[in-house]
C-alpha positions as CSV (number, residue, x, y, z in Angstrom):
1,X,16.0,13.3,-20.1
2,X,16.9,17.2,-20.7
3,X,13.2,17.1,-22.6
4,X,11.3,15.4,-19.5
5,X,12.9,18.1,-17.1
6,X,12.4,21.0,-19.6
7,X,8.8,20.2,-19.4
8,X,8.5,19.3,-15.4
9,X,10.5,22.5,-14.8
10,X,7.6,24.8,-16.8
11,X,4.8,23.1,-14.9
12,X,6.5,23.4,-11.6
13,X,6.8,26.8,-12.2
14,X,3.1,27.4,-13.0
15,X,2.5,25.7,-10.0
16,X,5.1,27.6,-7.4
17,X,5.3,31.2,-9.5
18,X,9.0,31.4,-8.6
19,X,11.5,29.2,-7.7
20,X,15.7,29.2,-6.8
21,X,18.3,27.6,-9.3
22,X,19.3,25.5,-6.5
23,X,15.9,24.7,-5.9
24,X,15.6,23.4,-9.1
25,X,19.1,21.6,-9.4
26,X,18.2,19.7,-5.9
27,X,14.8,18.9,-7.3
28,X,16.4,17.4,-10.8
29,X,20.0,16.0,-9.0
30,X,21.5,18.5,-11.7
31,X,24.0,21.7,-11.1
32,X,22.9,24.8,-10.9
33,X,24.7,25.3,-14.2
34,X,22.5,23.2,-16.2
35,X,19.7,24.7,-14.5
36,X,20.7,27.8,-16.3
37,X,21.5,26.3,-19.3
38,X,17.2,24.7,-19.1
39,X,16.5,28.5,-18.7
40,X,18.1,29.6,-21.7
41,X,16.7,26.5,-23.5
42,X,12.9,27.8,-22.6
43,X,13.7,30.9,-23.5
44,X,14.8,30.0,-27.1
45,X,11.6,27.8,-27.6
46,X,9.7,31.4,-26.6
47,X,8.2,30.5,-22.9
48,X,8.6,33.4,-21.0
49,X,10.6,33.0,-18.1
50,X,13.3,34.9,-16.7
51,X,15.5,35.4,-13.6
52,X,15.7,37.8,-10.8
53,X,18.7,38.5,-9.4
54,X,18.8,39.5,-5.2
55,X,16.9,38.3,-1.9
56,X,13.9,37.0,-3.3
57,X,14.6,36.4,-7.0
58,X,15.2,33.2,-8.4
59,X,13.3,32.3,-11.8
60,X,9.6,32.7,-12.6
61,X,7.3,32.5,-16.1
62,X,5.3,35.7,-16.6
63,X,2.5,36.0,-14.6
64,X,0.4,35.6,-17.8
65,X,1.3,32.7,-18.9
66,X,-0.8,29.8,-19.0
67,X,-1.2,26.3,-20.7
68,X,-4.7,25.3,-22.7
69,X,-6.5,23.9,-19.7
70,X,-10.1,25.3,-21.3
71,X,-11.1,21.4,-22.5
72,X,-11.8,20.6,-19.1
73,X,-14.3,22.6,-16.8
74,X,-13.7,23.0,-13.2
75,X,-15.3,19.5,-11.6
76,X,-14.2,17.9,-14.5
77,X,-10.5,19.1,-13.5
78,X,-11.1,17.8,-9.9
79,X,-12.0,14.4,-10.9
80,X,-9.0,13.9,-13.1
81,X,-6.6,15.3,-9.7
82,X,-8.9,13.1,-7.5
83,X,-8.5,9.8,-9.7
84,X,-4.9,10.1,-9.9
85,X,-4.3,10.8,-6.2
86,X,-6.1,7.3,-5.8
87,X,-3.7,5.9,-8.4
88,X,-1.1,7.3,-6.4
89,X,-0.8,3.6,-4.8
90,X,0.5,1.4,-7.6
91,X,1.7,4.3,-9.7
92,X,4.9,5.6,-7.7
93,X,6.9,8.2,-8.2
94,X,5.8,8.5,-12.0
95,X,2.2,8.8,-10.7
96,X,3.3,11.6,-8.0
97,X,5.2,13.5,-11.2
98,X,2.1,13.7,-13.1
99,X,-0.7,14.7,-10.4
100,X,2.2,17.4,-9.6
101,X,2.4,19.1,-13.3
102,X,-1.4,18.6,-13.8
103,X,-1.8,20.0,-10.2
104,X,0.2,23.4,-11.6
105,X,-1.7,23.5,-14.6
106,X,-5.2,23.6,-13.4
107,X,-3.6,25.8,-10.5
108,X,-5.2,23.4,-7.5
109,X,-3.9,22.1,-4.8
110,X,-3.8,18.4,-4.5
111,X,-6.4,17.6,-1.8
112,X,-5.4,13.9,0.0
113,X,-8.2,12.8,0.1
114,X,-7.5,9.0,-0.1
115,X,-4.2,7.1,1.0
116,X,-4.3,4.2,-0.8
117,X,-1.8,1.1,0.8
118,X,-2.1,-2.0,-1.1
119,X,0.5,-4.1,0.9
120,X,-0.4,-5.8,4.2
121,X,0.9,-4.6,7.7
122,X,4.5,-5.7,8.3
123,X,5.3,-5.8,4.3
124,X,8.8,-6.1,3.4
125,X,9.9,-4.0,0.8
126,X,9.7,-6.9,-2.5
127,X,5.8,-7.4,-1.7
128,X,5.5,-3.2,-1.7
129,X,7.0,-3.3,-5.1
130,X,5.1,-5.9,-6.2
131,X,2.1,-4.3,-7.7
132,X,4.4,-1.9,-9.5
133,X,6.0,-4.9,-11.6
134,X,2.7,-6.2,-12.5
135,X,1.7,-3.0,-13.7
136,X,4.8,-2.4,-15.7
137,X,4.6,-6.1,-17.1
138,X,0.6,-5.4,-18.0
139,X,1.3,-1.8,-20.0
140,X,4.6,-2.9,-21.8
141,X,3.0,-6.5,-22.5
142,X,6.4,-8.2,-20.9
143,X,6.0,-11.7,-19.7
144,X,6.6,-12.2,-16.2
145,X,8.8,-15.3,-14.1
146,X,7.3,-16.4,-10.3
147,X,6.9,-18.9,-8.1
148,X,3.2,-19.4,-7.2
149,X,2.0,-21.6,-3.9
150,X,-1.3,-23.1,-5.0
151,X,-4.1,-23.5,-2.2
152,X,-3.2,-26.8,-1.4
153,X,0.6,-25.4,-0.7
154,X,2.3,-26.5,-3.7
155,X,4.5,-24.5,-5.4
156,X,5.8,-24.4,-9.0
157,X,7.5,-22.0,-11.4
158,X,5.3,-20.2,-13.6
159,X,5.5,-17.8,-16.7
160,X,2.6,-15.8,-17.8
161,X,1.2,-13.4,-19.7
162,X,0.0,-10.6,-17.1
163,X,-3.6,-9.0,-18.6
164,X,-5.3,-7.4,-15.6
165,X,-5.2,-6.6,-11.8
166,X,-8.5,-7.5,-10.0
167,X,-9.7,-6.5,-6.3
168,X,-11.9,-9.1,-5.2
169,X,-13.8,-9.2,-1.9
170,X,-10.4,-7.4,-0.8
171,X,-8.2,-9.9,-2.4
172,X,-5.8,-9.1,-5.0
173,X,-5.5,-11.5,-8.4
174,X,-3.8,-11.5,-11.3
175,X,-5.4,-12.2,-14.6
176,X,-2.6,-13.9,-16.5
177,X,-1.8,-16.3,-19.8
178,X,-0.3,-19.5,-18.2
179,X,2.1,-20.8,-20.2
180,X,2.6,-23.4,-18.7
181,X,-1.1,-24.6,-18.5
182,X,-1.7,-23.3,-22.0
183,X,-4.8,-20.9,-20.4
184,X,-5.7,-18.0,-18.6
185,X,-5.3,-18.7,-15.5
186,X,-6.1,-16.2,-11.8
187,X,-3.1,-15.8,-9.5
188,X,-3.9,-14.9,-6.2
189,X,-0.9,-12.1,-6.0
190,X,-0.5,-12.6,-2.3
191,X,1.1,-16.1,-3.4
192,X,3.1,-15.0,-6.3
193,X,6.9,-15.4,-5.2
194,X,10.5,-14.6,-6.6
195,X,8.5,-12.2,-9.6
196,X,10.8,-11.1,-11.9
197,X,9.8,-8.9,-15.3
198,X,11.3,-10.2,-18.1
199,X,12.3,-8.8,-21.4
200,X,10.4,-11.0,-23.8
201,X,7.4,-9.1,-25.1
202,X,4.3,-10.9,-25.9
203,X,1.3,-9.8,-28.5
204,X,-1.9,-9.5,-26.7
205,X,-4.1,-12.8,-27.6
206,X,-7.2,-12.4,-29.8
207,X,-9.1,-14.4,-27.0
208,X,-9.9,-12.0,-23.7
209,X,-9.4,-13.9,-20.3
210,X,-13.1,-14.8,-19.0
211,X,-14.8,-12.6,-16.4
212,X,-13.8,-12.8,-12.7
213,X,-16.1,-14.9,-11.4
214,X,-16.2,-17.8,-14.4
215,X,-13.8,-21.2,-13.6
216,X,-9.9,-20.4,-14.6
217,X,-8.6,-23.7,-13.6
218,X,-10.5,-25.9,-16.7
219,X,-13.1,-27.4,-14.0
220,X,-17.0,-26.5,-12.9
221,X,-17.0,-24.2,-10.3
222,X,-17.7,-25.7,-6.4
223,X,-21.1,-26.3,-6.3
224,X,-22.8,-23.2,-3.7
225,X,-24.5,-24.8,-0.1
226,X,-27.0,-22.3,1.5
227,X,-25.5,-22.2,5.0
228,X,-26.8,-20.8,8.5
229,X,-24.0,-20.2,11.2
230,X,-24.5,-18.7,14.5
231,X,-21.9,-16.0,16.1
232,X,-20.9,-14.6,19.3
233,X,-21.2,-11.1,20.2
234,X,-17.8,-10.4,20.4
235,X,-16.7,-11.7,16.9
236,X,-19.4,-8.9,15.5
237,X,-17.1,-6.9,14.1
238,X,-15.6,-9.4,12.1
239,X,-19.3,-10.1,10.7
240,X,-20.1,-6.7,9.8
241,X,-16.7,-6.6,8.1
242,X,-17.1,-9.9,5.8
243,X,-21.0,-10.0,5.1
244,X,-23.1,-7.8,3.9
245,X,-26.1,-6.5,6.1
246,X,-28.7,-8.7,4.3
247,X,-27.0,-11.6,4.8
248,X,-27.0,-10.5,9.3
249,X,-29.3,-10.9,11.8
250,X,-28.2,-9.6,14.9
251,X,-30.3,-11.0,17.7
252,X,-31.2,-9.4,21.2
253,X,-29.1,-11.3,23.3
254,X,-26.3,-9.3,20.9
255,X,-24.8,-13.0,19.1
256,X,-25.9,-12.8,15.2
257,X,-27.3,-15.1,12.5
258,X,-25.5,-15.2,9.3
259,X,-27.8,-16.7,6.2
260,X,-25.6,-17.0,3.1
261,X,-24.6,-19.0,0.1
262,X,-20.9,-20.2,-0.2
263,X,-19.0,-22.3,-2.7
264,X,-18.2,-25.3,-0.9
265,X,-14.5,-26.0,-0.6
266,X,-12.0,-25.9,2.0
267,X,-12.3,-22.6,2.9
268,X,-15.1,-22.5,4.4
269,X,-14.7,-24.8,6.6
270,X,-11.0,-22.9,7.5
271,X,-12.9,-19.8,7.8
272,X,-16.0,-20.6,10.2
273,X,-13.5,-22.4,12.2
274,X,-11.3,-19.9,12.4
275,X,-13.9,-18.3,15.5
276,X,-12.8,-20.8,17.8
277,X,-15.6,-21.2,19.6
278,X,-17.5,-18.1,18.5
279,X,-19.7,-19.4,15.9
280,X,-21.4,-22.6,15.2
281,X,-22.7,-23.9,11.9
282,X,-26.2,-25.0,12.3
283,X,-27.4,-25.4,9.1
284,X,-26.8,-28.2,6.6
285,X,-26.6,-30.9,9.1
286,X,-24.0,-33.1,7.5
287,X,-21.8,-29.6,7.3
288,X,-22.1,-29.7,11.2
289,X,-21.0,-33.1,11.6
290,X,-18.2,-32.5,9.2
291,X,-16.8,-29.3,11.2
292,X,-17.1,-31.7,14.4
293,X,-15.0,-35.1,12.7
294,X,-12.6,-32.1,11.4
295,X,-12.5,-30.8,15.2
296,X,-12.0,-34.3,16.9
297,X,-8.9,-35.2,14.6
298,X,-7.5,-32.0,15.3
299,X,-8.0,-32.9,19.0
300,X,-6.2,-36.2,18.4
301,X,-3.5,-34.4,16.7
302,X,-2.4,-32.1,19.2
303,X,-3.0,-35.5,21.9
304,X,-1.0,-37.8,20.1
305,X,1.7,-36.1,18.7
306,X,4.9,-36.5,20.3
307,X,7.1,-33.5,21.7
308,X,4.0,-31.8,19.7
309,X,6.0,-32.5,16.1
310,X,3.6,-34.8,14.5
311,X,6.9,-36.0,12.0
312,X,8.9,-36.8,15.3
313,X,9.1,-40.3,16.0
């Protein structure tokens, strides 16, 4: 640990100039003692630093000296800072150490320009460090424990071998070794529950998991139907978030025409219904008059159904 703060200590001080021993000593949770002590240890390994006593003293390097920084130009130096600011997100408070000491050694200011927030609104704390675990589990090649809720609802306990993050269509997965399934398999991380890093380490496998968009469940992928789905005006917003422009036609009377491929499963009939009565399929046919069965038993549901508990008898 004394090594680690010996080494933050120089670079803050290349970033600052000057800086109190009780400065210090808050920064580290150490005494002001061992502050001194770090100062006398520098000094022995020949980095110039040295205190000044009175208002406005405290301890500073010389004003000449610099770390090697000449590998890297000026832009390139701004990329690195601008990268790791958008790491910032799933790196925590080891990310934030490092764009600070890299910050101090190019002698630039770290520019915020991208807040990165990974967790939905409302997140409790355990889904914020969520995405912190994975990562650890991924670098140190530890297996990982969870409950996982597959898209039909049902939930079982799962260990894996965690390989890669993915951002998909603004969906979070998790690349993983199933060991239960004895394949790679793609965790939606939204449904991963109850995660717990383990201390079992595993040896990456000779076989890489397949690309995002092949099959990770053993079957053919959902065959694609070429649909055509009127919108309301007022649910533009949520088109022109979803689909990209080619896919839009936005009509005079301001509703809008959405031409698009989709693998068909269930959610796509759980999303175009989701508008309510803001959009209307109107192309296949036998998609329409599935959306409209779908509708009328939902009808009878909310009818029928007793004190409006379906299980009450």
């Amino acid at each position: 640990m004394q090594i680690h703060r010996l080494f933050e200590m120089v670079y803050l001080l290349l970033g600052r100039r000057r800086m109190t021993a009780r400065e210090l000593a808050e920064r580290f949770e150490v005494s002001e003692r061992t502050i001194y002590r770090d100062v006398d240890a520098l000094s022995a390994a020949g980095i110039p630093i040295y205190t000044v006593k009175g208002k406005g003293g405290g301890i500073a390097l010389l004003d000449d000296f610099v770390l090697n920084k000449s590998l890297l130009s000026p832009e390139e130096q701004t990329e690195i800072l601008s990268a790791l600011e958008g790491l910032h997100a799933v790196s925590g408070q080891e990310g934030e150490r490092l764009l600070g000491r890299l910050s101090a050694l190019f002698q630039r200011e770290e520019s915020g320009w991208l807040d990165l927030d990974f967790s939905h609104w409302g997140s409790s704390p355990e889904e914020k460090e969520r995405f912190g675990q994975l990562k650890a589990a991924i670098l140190q090649h530890r297996r990982i424990l969870f409950d996982y809720d597959s898209a039909v609802g049902e939930r079982t306990r799962r260990e894996a071998e965690p390989v890669q993050l993915c951002l998909k269509s603004r969906v979070w997965y998790l690349k993983a070794y199933c060991l239960k399934r004895e394949s790679y398999r793609l965790f939606r991380v939204s449904r991963l529950h109850h995660l717990t890093v383990t201390d079992t380490l595993f040896s990456p496998r000779p076989q890489p998991p397949p690309p995002l968009e092949a099959p990770y469940d053993g079957k053919n992928p959902p065959p694609t139907v070429r649909l055509k789905v009127w919108v309301a005006p007022h649910f533009a917003y949520r088109v022109l978030d979803d689909f990209s422009p080619e896919m839009v036609k936005r009509r005079e009377d301001g509703s809008l025409l959405i031409t698009a491929c989709f693998p068909m499963d269930n959610w796509v009939t759980g999303y175009f219904l989701s508008y309510g009565d803001g959009a209307l399929v109107l192309e296949p046919d036998w998609l329409r008059r599935e959306l409209a069965a779908l509708l009328h038993r939902t009808l009878a549901l909310y009818e029928e159904a007793p004190g409006g508990d379906p299980a009450a008898e």
